[in-house]
C-alpha positions as CSV (number, residue, x, y, z in Angstrom):
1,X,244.4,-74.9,100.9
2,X,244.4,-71.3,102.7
3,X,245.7,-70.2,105.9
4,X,243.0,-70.1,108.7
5,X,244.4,-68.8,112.4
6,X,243.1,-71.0,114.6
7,X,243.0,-70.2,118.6
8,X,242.5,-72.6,121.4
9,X,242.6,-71.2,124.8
10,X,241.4,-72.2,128.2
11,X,238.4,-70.3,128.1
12,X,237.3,-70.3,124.2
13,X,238.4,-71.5,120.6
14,X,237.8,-69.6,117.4
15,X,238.0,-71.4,113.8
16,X,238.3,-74.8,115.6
17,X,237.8,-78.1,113.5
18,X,234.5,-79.6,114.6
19,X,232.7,-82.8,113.1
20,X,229.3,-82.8,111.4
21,X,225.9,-84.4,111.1
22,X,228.4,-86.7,108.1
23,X,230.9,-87.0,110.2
24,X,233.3,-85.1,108.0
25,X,235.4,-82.5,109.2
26,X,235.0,-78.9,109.0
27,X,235.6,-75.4,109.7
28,X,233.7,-73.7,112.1
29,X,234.2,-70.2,111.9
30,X,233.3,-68.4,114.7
31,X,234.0,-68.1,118.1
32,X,232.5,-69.6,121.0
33,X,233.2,-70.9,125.3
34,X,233.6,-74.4,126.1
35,X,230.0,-75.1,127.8
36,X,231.0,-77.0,130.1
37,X,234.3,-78.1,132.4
38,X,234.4,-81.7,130.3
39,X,234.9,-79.9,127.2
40,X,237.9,-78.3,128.0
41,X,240.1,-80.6,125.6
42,X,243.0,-80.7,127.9
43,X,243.8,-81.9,131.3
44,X,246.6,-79.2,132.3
45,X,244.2,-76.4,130.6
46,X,241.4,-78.0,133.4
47,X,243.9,-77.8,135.8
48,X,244.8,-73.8,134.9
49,X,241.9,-73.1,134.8
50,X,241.1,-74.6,138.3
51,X,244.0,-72.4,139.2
52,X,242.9,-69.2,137.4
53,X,239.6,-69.4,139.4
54,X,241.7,-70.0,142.5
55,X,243.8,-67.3,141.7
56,X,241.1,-64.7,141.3
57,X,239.0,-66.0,144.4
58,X,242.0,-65.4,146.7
59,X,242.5,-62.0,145.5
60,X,239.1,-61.2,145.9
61,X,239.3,-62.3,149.8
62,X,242.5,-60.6,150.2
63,X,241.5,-57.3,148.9
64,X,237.8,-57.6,150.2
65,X,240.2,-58.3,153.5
66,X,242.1,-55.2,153.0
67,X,239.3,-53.0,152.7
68,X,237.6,-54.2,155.7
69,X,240.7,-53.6,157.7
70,X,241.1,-49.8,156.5
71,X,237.8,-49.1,157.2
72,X,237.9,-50.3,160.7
73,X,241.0,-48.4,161.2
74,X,239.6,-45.5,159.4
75,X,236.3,-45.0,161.2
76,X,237.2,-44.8,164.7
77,X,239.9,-42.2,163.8
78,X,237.3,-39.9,162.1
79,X,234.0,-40.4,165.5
80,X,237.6,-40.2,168.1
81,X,238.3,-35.8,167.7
């Protein structure tokens, strides 16, 4: 038998075992996204990944935030001379 890496992540596998039509199992050797949020194989990788999305959501607010703040401390400085 040879060695095959095999990669299972939160958002996508690569060479993952997968049954077919025979229901024998195979190789499938490419890569490709879980479709949907049930496919995810793993409750804690649902629950990062609930996190991750979190994670960049809030960052997103804070530095959307940010800019929103320099500006209006910006602009009146620049109309106020």
């Amino acid at each position: 038998m040879q060695y095959m890496p095999v990669h299972f992540g939160i958002f996508r596998r690569c060479n993952y075992p997968a049954l077919d039509f025979n229901k024998e199992l195979k190789m499938v050797l490419e890569c490709g996204r879980y479709t949907t949020f049930t496919d995810i194989p793993s409750t804690s990788w649902q629950i990062s990944t609930l996190v991750i999305g979190l994670g960049c959501s809030i960052c997103f607010l804070v530095s959307l935030t940010a800019m929103f703040i320099i500006i209006i401390i910006i602009i009146p400085d620049l109309y106020s001379a």
